[in-house]
C-alpha positions as CSV (number, residue, x, y, z in Angstrom):
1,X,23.8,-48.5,-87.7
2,X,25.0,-48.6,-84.2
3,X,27.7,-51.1,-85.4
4,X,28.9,-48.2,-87.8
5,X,28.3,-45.3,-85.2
6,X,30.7,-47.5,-82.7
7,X,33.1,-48.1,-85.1
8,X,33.2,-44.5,-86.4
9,X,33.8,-43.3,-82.7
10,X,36.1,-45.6,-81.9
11,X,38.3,-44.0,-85.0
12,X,37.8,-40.5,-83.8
13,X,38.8,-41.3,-79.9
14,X,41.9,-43.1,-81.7
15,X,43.1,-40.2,-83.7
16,X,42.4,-37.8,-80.4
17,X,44.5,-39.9,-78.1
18,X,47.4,-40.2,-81.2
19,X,47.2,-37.5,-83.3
20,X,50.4,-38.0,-85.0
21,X,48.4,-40.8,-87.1
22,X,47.4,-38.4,-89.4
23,X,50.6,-37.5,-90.5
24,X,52.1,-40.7,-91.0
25,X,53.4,-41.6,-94.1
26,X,50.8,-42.9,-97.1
27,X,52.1,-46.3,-96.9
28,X,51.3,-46.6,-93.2
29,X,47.4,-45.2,-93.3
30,X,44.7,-47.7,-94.4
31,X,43.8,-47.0,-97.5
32,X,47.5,-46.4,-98.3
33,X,47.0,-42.9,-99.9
34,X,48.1,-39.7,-98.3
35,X,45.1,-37.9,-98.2
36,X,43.9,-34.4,-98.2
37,X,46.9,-32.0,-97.2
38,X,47.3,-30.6,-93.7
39,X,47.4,-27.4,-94.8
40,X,45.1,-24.1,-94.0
41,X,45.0,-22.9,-97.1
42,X,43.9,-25.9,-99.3
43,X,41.6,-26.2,-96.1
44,X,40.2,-22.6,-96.8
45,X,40.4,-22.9,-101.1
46,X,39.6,-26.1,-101.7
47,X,37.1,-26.7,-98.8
48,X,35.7,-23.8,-97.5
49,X,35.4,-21.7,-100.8
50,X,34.0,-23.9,-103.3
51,X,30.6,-23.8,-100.7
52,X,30.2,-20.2,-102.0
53,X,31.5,-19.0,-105.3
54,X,33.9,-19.2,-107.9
55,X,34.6,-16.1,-109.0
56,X,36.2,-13.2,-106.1
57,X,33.6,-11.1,-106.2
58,X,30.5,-13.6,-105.7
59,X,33.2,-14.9,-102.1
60,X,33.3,-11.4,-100.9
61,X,29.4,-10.6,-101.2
62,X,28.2,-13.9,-99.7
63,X,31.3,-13.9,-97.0
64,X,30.2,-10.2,-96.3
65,X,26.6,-11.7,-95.4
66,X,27.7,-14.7,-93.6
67,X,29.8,-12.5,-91.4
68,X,27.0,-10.3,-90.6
69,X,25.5,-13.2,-89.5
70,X,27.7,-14.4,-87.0
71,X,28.5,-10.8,-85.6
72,X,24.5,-10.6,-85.2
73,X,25.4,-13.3,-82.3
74,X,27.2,-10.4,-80.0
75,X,23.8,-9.3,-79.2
76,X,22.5,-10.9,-76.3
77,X,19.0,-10.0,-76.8
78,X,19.1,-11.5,-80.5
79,X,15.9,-13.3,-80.6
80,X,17.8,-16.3,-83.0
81,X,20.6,-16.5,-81.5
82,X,20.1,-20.7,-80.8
83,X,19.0,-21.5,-83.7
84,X,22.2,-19.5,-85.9
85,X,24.3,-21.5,-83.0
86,X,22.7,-24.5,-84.2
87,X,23.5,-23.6,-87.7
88,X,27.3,-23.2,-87.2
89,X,27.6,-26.5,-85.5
90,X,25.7,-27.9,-89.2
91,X,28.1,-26.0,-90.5
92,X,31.7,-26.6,-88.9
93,X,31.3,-29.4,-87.0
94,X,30.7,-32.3,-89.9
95,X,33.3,-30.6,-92.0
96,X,36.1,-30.7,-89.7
97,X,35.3,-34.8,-88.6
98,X,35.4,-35.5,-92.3
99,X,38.2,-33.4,-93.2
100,X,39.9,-35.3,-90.2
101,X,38.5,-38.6,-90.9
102,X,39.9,-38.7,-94.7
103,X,43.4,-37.4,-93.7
104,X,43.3,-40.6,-91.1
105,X,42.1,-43.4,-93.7
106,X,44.6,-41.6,-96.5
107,X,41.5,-41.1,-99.0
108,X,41.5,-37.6,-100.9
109,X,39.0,-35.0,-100.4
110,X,36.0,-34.3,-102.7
111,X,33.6,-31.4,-102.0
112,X,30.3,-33.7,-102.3
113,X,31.6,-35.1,-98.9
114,X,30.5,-31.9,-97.7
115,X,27.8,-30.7,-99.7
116,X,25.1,-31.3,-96.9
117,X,26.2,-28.6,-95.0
118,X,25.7,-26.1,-97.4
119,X,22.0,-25.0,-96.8
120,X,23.6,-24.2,-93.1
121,X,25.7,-21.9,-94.7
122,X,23.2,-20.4,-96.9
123,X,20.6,-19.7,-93.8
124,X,23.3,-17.9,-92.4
125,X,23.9,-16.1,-95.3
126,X,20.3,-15.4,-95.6
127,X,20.3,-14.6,-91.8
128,X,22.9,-11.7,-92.6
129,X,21.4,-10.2,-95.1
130,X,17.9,-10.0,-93.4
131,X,20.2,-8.4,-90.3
132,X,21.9,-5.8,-92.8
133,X,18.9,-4.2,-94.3
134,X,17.3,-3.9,-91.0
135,X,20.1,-2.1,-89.9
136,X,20.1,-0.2,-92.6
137,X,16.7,1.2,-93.2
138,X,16.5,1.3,-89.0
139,X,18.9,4.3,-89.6
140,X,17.4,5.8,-92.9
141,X,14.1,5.2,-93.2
142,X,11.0,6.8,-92.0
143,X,8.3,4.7,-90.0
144,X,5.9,4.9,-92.6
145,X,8.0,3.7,-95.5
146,X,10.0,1.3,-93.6
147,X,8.2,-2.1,-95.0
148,X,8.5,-0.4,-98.8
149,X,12.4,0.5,-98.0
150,X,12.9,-3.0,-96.5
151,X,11.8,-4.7,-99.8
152,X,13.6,-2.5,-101.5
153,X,16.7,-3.1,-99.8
154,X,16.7,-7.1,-100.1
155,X,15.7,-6.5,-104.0
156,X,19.2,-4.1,-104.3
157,X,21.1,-6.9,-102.4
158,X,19.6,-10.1,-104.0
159,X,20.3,-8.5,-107.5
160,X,24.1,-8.8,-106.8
161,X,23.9,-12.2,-105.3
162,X,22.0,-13.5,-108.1
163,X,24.5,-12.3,-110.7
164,X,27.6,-13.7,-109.0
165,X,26.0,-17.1,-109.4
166,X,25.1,-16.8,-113.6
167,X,28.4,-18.4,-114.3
168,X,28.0,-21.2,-111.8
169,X,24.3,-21.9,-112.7
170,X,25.3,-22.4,-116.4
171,X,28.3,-24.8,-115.6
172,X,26.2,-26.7,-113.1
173,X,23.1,-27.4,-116.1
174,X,25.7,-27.8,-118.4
175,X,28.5,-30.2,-117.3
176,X,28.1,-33.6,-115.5
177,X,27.7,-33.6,-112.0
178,X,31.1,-35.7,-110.9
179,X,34.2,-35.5,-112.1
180,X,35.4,-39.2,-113.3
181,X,38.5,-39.2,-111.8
182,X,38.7,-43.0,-112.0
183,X,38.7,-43.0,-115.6
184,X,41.5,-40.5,-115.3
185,X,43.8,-43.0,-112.7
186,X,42.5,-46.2,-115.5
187,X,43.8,-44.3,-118.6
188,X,47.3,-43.1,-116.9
189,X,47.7,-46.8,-114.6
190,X,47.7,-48.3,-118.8
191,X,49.5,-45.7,-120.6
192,X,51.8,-43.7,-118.5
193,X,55.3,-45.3,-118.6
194,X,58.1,-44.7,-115.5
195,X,59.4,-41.7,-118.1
196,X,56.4,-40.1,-118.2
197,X,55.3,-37.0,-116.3
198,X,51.8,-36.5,-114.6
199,X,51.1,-32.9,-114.5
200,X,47.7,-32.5,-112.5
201,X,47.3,-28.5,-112.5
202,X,45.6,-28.2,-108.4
203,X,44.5,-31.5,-108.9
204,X,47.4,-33.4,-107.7
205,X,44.7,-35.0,-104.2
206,X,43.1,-36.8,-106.7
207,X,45.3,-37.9,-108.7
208,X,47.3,-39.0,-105.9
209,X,44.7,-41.2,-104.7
210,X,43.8,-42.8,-108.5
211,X,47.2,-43.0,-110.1
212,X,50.1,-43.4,-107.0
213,X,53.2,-43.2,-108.6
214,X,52.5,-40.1,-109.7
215,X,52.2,-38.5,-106.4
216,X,52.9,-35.4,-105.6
217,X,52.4,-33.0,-102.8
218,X,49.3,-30.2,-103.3
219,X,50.0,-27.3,-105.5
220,X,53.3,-28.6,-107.1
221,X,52.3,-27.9,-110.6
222,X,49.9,-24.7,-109.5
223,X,52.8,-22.2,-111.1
224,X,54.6,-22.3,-114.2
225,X,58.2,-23.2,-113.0
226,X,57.8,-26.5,-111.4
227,X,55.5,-27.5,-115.1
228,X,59.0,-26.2,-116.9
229,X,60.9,-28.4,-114.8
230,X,58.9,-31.6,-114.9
231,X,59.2,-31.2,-118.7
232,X,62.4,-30.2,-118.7
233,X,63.0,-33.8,-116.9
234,X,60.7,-35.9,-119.2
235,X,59.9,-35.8,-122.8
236,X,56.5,-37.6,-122.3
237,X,54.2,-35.4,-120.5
238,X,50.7,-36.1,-119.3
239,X,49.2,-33.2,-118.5
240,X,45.4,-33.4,-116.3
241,X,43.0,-30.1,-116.6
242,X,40.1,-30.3,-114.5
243,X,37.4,-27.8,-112.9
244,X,39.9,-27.1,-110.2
245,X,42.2,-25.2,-112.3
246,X,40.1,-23.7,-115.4
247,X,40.3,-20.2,-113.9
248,X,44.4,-19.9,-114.5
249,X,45.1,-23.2,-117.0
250,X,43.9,-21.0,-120.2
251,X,47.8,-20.1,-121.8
252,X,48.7,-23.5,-121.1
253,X,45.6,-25.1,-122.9
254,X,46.6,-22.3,-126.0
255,X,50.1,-24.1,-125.9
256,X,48.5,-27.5,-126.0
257,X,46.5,-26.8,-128.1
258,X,48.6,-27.5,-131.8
259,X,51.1,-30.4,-130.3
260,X,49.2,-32.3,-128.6
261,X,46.2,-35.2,-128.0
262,X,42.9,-33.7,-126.1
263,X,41.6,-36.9,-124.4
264,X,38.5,-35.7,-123.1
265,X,37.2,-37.6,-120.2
266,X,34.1,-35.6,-119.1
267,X,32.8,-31.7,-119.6
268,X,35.3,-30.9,-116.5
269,X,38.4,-33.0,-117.0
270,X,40.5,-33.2,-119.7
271,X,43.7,-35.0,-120.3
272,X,46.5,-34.1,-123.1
273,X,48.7,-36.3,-124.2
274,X,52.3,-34.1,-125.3
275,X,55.9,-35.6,-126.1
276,X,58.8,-33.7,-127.6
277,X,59.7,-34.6,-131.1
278,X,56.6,-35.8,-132.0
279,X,53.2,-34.2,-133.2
280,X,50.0,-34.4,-132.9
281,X,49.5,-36.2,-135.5
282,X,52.1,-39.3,-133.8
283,X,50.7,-38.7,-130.8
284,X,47.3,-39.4,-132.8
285,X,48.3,-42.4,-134.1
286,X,49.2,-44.1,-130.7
287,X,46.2,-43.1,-128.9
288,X,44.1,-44.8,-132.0
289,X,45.2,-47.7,-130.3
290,X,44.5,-47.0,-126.7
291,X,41.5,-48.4,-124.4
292,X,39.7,-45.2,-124.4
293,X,37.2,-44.7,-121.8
294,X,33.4,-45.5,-122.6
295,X,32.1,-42.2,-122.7
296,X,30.2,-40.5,-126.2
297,X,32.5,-37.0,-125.4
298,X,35.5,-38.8,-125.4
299,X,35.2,-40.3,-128.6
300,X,33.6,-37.6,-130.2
301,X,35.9,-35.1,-129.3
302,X,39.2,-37.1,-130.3
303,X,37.0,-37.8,-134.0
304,X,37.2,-34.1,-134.4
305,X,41.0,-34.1,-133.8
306,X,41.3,-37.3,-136.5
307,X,39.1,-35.0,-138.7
308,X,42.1,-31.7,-138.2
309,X,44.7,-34.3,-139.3
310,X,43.3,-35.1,-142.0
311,X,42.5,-39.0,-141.5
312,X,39.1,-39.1,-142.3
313,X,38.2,-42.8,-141.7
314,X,39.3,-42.9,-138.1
315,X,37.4,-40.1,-137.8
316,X,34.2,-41.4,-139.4
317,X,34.9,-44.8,-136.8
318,X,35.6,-42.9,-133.6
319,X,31.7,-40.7,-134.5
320,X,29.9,-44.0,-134.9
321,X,31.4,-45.1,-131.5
322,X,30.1,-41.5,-130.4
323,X,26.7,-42.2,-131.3
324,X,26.8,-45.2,-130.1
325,X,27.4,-43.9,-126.6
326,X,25.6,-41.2,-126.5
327,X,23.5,-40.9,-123.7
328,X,20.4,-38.6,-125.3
329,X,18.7,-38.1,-128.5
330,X,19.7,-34.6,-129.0
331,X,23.7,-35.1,-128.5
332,X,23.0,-38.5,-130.9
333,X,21.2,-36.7,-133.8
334,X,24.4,-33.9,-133.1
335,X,27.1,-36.6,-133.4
336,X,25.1,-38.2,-136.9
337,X,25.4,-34.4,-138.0
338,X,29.2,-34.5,-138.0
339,X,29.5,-37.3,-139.5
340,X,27.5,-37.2,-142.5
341,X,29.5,-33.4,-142.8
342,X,32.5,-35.5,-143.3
343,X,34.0,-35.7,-146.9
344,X,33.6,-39.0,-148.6
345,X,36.8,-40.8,-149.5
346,X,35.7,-41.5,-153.0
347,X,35.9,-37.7,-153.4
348,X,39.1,-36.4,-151.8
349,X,41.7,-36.1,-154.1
350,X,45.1,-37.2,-152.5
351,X,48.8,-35.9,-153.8
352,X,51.5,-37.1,-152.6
């Protein structure tokens, strides 16, 4: 450990004394990728705000706190003031060195690096909201009833805080805990020809790092014009969907939706497959014959889509695979449900 610690310093002095080798080109940094973007505001939305919340309101209610917080720190006689000091070094400090440390070795950014420092943030939070209700029922409430209006108050406030997390509670429980961007770089690094385009919707870090010749710089595909010329360019279009983009990706996924292949890689990434002049139902075809990844939802998901087409025996193979996979009981016995709803050959009657 103080091998690694040496080493680990020895990086930092490096990039203190040159800073200029952070922003050499991908090639040049040692683990050849370009890593996370200098730039404050994937710092702030991509770094920063996925510690909080998703959705605006739940940032500006738990940004409110934390504020209050730190402003609580202007008063000298602030009993706590160490130990919220303490909390913002948790806080800042390991964020930046990793932030800074990735953009040296070229490796692209994922917000587990950083999930440690969370519970700093939320003690902070906390902090702030104990801080606003005393202030609060120190001007409006009566000696007598202060305890009763205090409880009061942090009931009122937790309510709010406790409904802006609903949404991320329910996709937390009910989506894997990684995104398997690997299997994302293996299925393009086999598939994806020189034509073809990679259109990673805010994703483009990781798929920078996994799949190369695709790279692009952050946020090229986050409006519609650049998509409409990259597909204006190619007629083979790859197109990656992921968690970082589901809250402005919904018109595009309605346009995908009839003309082209849903690869589905886990419950937050999904990869279509489009190509002008050919449908679904082509596109179907070829990926029949692709190495899919091992994974029950993948299979499942594209035996659904051979089911829409109308080819009823690929569809029965890729369910079996599905079960086979499956990872529980309960999504096993749901994937045998599918298939035995699927019409039997011997009774479909075919005109040509």
């Amino acid at each position: 450990r103080i091998l690694v610690l040496y080493r680990l310093s020895y990086r930092f002095s490096s990039v203190a004394i040159q800073p200029e080798t952070l922003v050499l080109p991908a090639a040049e940094k040692p683990n050849r990728g370009s890593g996370p973007p200098l730039d404050s505001r994937f710092f702030v939305e991509n770094v920063l705000t996925p510690l909080t919340a998703t959705r605006p309101s739940g940032l500006l209610f738990y940004n409110a706190l934390f504020l209050v917080g730190l402003l609580s720190l202007a008063y000298r006689g602030q009993p706590h003031r160490q130990a919220i000091l303490l909390l913002c070094g948790w806080l800042l400090l390991p964020v930046l060195l990793i932030y800074t440390f990735l953009l040296y070795r070229g490796t692209f950014f994922a917000n587990r690096y950083i999930l440690y420092t969370l519970p700093a943030y939320l003690m902070i939070v906390a902090f702030g909201l104990d801080r606003l209700v005393g202030w609060v029922v120190k001007l409006l409430a009566w000696t007598s009833y202060r305890q009763i209006a205090v409880a009061v108050g942090l009931a009122l406030l937790l309510i709010p805080a406790l409904t802006v997390q609903l949404g991320d509670l329910q996709s937390y429980y009910a989506a894997e805990s990684r995104e398997d961007w690997r299997a994302v770089g293996q299925l393009l690094n086999n598939y994806a020809v020189p034509d073809d385009v990679v259109i990673a919707v805010k994703a483009e870090p990781p798929i920078n790092w996994y799949f190369p010749s695709a790279s692009v710089p952050f946020e090229t595909f986050s409006r519609t014009d650049p998509i409409r010329a990259a597909m204006q360019q190619h007629a083979r279009r790859w197109f990656v969907l992921s968690s970082y983009s589901y809250t402005r990706d919904e018109k595009l996924r309605e346009w995908l939706a009839p003309q082209a292949v849903r690869i589905v890689i886990d419950r937050r990434i999904v990869v279509y497959l489009q190509q002008q002049g050919k449908s679904a139902r082509d596109l179907l075809a070829e990926v029949k014959q692709f190495n899919l990844p091992q994974k029950s939802l993948t299979y499942a998901h594209l035996a659904d889509q051979f089911k829409q087409a109308g080819d009823v025996e690929t569809s029965r193979v890729f369910y079996h695979q599905a079960i086979a996979l499956a990872d529980s009981a309960g999504q096993k016995a749901r994937y045998e449900a599918l298939l035995a709803a699927l019409p039997d050959l011997n009774d479909t009657i075919i005109i040509e």
